[in-house]
Backbone bond lengths (Angstrom), bond angles and torsions (degrees), N, CA, C in turn:
res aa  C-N    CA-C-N  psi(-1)  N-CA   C-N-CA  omega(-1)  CA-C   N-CA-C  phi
1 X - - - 1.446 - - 1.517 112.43 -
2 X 1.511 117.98 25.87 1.314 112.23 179.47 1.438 111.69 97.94
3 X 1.604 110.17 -36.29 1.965 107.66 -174.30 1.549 103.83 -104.74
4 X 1.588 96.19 125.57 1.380 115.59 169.64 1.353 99.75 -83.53
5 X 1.489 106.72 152.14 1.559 134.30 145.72 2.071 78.61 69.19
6 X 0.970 131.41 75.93 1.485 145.92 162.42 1.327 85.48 -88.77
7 X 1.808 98.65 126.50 1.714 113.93 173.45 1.577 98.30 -85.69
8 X 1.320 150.45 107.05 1.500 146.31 144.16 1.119 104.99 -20.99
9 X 1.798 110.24 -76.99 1.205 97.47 -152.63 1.516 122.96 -74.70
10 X 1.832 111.86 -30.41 1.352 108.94 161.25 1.267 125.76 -39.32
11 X 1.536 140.48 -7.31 1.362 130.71 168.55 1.030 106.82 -112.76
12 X 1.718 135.82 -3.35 1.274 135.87 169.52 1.703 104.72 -68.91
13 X 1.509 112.04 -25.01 1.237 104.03 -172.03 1.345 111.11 -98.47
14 X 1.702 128.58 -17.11 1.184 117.36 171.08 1.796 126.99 -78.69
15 X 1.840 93.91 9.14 1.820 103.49 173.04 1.451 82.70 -85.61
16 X 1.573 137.96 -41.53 0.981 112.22 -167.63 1.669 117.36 -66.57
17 X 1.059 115.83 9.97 1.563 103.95 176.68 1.861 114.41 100.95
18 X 1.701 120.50 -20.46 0.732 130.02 177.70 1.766 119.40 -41.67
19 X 0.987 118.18 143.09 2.153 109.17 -171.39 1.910 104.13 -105.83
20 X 1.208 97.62 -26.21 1.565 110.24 -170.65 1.768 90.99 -43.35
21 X 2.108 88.82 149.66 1.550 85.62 166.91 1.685 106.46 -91.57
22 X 0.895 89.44 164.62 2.117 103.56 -174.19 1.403 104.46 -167.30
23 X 1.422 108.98 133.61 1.480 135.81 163.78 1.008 117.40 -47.53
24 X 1.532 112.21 119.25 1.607 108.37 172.07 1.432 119.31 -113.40
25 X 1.849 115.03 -38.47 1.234 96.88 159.06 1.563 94.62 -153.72
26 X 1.557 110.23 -173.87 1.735 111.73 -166.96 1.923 81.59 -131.50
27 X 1.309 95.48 134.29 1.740 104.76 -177.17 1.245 96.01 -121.12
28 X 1.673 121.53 135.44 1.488 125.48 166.15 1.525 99.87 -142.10
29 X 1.530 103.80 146.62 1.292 123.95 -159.90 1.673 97.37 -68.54
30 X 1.511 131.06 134.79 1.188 136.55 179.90 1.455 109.03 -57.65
31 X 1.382 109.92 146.32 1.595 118.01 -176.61 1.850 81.92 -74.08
32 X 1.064 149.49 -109.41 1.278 143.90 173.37 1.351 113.83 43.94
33 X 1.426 119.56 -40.09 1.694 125.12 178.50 1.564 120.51 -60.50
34 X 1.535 105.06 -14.71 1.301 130.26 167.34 1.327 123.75 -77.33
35 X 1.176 134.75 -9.13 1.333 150.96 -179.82 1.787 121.63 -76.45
36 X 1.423 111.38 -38.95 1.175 96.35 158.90 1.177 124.69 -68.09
37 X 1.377 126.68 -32.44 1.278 132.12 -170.54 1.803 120.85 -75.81
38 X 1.106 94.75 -20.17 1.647 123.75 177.87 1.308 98.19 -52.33
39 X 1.448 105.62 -67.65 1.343 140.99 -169.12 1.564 126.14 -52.43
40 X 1.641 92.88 -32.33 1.752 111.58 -176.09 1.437 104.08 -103.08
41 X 1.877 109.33 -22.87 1.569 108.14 176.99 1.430 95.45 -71.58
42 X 1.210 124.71 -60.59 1.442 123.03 -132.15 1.954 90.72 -79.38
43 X 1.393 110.72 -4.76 2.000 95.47 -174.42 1.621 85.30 -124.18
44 X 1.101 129.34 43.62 1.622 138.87 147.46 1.252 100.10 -124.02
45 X 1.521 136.68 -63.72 1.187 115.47 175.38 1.691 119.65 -39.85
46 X 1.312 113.06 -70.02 1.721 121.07 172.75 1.867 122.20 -25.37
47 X 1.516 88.46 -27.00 2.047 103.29 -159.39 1.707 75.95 -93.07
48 X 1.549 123.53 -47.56 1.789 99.82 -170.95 1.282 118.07 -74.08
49 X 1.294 110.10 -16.23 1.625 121.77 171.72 1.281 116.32 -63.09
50 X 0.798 142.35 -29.97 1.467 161.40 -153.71 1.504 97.66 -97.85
51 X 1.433 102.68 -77.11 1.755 111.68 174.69 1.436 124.07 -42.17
52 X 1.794 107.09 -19.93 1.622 105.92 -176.57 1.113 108.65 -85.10
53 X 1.882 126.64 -33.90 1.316 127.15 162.19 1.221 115.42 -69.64
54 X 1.033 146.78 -59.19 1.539 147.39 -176.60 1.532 110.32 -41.89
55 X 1.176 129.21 -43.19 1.907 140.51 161.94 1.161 110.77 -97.05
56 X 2.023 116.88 35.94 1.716 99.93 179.11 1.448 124.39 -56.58
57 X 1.578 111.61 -25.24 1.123 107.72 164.00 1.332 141.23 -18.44
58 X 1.625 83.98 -85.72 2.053 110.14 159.86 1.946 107.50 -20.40
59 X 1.632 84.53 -69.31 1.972 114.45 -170.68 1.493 78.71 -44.75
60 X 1.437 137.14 -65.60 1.601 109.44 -152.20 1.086 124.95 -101.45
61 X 1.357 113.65 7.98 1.357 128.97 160.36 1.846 111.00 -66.49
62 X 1.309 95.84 -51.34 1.423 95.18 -175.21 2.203 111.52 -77.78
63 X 0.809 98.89 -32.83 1.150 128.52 156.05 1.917 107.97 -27.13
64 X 1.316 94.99 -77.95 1.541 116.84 164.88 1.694 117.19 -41.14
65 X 1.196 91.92 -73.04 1.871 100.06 175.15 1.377 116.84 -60.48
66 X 1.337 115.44 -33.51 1.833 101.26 175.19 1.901 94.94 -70.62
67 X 1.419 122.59 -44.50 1.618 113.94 175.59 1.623 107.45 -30.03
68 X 1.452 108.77 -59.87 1.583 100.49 -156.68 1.272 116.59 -72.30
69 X 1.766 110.63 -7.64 1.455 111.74 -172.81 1.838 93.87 -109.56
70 X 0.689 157.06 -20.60 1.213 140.74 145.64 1.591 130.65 -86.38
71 X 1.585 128.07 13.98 1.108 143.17 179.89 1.697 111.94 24.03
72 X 1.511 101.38 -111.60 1.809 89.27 -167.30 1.508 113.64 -61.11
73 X 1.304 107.08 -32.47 2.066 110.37 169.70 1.277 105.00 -19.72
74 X 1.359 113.39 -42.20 1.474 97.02 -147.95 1.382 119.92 -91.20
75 X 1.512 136.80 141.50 0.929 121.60 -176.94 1.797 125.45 -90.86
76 X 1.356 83.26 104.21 1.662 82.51 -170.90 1.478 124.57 -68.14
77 X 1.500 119.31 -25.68 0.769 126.38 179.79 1.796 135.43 -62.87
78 X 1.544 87.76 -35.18 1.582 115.11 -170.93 1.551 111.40 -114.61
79 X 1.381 118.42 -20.48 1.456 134.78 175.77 1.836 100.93 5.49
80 X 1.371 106.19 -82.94 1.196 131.00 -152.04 1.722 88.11 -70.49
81 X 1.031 121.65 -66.10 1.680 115.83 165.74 1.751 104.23 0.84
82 X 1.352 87.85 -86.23 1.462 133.03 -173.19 1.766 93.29 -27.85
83 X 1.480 109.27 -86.81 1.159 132.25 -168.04 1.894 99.67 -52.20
84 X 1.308 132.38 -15.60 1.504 120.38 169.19 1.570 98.73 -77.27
85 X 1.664 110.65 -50.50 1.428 105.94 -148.03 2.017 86.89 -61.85
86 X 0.827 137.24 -66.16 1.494 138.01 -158.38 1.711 95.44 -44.90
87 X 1.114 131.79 -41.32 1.490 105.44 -178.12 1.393 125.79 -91.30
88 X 1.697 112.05 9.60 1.266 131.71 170.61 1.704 99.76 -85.71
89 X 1.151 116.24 -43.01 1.555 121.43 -155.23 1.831 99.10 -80.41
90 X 1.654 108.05 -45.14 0.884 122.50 -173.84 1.548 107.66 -49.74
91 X 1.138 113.29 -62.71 1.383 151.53 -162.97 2.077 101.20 -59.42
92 X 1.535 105.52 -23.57 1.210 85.40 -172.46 1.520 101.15 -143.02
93 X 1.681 107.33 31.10 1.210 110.74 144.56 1.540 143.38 -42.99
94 X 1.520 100.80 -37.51 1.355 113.82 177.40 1.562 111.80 -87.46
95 X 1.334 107.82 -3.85 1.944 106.65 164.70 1.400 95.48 -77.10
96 X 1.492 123.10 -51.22 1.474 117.15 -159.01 1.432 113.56 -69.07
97 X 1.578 99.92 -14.05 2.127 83.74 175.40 1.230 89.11 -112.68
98 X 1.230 140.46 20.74 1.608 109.85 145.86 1.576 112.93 -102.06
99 X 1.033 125.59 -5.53 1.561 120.58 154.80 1.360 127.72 -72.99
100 X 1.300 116.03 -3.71 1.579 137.86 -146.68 1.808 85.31 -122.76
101 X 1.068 102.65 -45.62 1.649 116.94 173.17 1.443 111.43 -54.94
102 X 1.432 110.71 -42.36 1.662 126.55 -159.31 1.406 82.92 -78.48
103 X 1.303 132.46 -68.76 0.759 135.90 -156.41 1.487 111.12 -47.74
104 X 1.448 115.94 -79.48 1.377 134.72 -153.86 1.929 98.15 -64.30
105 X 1.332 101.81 -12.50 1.910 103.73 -179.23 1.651 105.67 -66.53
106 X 1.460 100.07 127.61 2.252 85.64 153.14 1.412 93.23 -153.02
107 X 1.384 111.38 160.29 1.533 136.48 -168.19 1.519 87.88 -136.89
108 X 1.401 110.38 116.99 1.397 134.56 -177.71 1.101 97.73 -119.21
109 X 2.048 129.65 115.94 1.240 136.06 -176.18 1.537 97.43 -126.63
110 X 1.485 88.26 119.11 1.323 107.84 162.27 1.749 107.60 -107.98
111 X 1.767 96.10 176.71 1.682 89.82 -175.93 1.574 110.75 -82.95
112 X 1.172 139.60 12.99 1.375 174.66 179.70 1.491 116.13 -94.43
113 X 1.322 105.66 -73.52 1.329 129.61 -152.54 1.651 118.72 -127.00
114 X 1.194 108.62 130.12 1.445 117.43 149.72 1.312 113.57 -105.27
115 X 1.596 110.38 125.50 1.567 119.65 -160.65 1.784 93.52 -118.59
116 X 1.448 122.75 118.05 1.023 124.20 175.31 1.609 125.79 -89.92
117 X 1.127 144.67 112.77 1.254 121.55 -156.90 1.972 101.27 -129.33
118 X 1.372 111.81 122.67 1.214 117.11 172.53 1.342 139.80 -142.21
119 X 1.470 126.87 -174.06 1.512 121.78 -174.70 1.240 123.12 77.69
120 X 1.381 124.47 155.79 1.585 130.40 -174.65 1.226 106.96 -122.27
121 X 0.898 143.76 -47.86 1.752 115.19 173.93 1.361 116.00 -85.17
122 X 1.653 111.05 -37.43 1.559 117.93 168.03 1.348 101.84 -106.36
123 X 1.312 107.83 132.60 1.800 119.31 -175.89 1.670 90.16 -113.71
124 X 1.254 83.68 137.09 1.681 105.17 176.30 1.718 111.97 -132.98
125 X 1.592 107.55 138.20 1.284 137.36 -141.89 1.140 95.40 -125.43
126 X 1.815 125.32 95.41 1.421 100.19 -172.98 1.758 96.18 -141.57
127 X 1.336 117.48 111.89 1.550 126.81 172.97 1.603 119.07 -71.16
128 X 1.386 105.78 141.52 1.358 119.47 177.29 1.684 120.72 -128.71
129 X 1.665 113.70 87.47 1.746 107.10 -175.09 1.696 103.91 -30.29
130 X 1.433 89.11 125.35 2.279 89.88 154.78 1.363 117.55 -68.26
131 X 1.568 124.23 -26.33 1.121 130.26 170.85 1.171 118.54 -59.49
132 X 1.175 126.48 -28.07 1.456 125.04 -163.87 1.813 105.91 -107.11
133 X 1.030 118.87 -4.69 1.825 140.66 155.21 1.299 109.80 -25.80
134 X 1.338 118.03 90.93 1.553 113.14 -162.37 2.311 102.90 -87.12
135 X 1.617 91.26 -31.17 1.463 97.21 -164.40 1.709 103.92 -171.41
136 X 1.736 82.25 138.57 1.810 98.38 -165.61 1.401 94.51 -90.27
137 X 1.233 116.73 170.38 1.672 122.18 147.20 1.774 125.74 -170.85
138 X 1.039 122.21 138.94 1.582 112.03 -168.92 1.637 107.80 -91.62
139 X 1.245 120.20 163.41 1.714 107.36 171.89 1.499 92.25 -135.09
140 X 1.116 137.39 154.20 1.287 143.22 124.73 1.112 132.68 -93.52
141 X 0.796 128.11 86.62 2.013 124.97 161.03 1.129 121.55 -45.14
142 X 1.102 128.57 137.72 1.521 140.70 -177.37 1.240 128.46 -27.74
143 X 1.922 83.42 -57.49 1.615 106.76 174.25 1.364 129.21 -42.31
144 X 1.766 96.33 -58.17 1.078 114.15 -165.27 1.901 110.08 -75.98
145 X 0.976 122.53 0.43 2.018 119.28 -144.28 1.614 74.38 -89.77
146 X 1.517 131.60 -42.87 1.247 113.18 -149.40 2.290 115.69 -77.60
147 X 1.527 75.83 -4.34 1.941 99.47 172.08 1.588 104.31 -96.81
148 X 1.147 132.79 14.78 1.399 116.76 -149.47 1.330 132.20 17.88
149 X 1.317 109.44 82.10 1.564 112.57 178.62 1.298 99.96 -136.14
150 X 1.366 118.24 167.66 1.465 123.56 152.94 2.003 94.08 -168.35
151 X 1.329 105.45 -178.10 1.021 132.24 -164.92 1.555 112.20 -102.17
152 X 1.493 132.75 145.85 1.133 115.57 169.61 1.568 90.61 -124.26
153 X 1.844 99.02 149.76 1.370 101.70 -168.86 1.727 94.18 -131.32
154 X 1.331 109.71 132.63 1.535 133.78 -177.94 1.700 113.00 -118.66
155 X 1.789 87.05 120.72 1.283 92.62 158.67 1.345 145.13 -97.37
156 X 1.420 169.67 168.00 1.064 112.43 -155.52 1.770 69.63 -166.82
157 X 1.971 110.96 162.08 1.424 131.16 178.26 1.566 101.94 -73.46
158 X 1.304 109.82 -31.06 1.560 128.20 -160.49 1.917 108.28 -59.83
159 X 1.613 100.95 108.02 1.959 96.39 -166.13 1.956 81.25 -65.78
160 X 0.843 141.23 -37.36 1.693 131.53 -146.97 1.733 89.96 -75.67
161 X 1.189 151.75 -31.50 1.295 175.42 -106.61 1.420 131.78 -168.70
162 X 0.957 145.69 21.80 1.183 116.69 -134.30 1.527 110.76 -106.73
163 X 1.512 109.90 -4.88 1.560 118.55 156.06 1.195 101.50 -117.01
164 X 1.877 107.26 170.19 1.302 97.50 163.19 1.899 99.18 -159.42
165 X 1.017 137.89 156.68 1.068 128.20 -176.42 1.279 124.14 -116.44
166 X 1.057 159.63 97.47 1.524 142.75 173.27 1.491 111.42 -94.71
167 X 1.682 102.90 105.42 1.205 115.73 173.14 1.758 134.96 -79.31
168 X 0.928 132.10 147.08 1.440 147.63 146.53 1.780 86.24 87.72
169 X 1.196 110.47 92.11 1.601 124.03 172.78 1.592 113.14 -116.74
170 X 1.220 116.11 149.04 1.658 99.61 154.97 1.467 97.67 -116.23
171 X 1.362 99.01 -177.54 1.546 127.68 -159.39 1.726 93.29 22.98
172 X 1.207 121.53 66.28 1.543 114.47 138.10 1.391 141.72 -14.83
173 X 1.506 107.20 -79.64 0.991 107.71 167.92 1.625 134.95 -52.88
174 X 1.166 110.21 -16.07 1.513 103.99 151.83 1.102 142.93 -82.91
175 X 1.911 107.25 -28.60 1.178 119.12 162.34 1.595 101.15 -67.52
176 X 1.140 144.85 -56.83 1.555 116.40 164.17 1.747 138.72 -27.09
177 X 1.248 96.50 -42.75 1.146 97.94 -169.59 1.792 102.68 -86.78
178 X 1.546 135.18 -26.45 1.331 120.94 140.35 1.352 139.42 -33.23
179 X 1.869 110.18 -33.82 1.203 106.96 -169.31 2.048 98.10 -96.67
180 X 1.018 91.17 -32.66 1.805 84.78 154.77 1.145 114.18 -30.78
181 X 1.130 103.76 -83.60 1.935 131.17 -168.27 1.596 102.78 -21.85
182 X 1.642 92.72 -57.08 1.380 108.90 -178.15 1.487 136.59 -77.97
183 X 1.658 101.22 -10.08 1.246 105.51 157.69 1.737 123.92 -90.96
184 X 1.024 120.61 -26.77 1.539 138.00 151.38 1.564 108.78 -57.53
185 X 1.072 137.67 4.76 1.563 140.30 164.07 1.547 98.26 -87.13
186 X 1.525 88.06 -72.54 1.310 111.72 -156.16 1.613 94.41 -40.01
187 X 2.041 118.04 -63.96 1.104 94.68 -164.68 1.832 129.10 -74.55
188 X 1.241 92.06 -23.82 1.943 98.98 163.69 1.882 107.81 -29.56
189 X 1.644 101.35 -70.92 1.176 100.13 -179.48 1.850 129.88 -60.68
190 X 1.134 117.35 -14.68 1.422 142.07 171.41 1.589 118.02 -64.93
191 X 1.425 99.58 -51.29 1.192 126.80 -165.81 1.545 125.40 74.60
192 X 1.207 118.75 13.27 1.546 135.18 -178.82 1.298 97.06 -48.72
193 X 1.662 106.73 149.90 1.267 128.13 -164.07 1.599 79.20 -138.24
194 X 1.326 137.88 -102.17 1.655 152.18 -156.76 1.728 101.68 -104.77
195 X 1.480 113.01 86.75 1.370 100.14 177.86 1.295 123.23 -79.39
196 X 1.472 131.52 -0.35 1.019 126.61 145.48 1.664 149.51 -29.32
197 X 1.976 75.97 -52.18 1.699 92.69 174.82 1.736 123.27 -85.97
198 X 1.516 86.12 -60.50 1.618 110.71 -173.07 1.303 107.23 -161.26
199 X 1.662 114.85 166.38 1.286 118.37 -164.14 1.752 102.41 -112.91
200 X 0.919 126.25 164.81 2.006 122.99 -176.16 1.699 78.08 -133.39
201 X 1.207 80.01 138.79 1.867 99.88 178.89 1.383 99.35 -119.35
């Protein structure tokens, strides 16, 4: 359903009534979210490839004039080498930071807390009460429906927070309807009435 490493028994113990916080599962956005983009790099790269042979002319004309303005720099030998790999690399920069994205994402659910954790050189640590979970919702994007993925989008009482997104899931809708479950615990046990304002214990 999208959640890795789901603790069993940590929710076996919060039927028992237990309040402690405890891990239930760690969610990271599917490498898969990369697939449309794969898809749009790799037949834009292919379509400029095409265009550089088809006008080699053009290609070695220009080709020529960067030679005379950078003289021995230039690599004459490999030029055209050269000049594919850069619109391959170029071209699929934007796969590598959304896998880099997949990666460095985690959604740490406690029965408390959704703990968001992100970034690569600066990692950021950012909590969201389940109690305070005003409204669920799933999205699919176009892109993504033909990978089964979609997004679950949270609204939340929380001013530091007050959206939050967890992207590239499958079966969503169940992982929604868990984190329901779990926000309807949370507030039963709370006793929240208006989490906006204040809580009634």
């Amino acid at each position: 359903m999208g959640i890795q490493k789901r603790n069993k028994k940590a929710e076996a113990q919060l039927q028992d009534g237990l309040p402690a916080e405890v891990m239930l599962a760690v969610i990271k956005p599917s490498l898969l979210v990369a697939g449309p983009r794969i898809i749009t790099a790799t037949a834009r790269a292919a379509f400029i490839t095409w265009l550089l042979f088809f006008f080699n002319d053009i290609t070695l004309a220009i080709a020529t004039f960067t030679a005379s303005l950078t003289g021995s720099v230039f690599p004459y030998e490999t030029w055209d080498k050269w000049l594919i790999g850069a619109v391959w690399v170029l071209n699929f920069i934007p796969v590598i930071s959304i896998i880099i994205m997949a990666l460095t994402t985690r959604f740490d659910i406690t029965n408390h807390r959704i703990i968001y954790t992100h970034g690569i050189l600066n990692r950021y640590r950012e909590p969201m009460e389940i109690a305070k979970i005003r409204d669920l919702g799933t999205l699919r994007v176009w892109q993504q429906r033909p990978f089964g993925l979609g997004s679950i989008m949270i609204e939340s009482a929380d001013r530091s927070h007050p959206e939050l997104t967890i992207p590239a899931q499958r079966h969503v809708d169940e992982l929604k309807d868990w984190l329901h479950q779990l926000n309807m615990s949370e507030r039963s046990r709370l006793g929240y009435k208006e989490f906006e304002n204040t809580a009634a214990h």
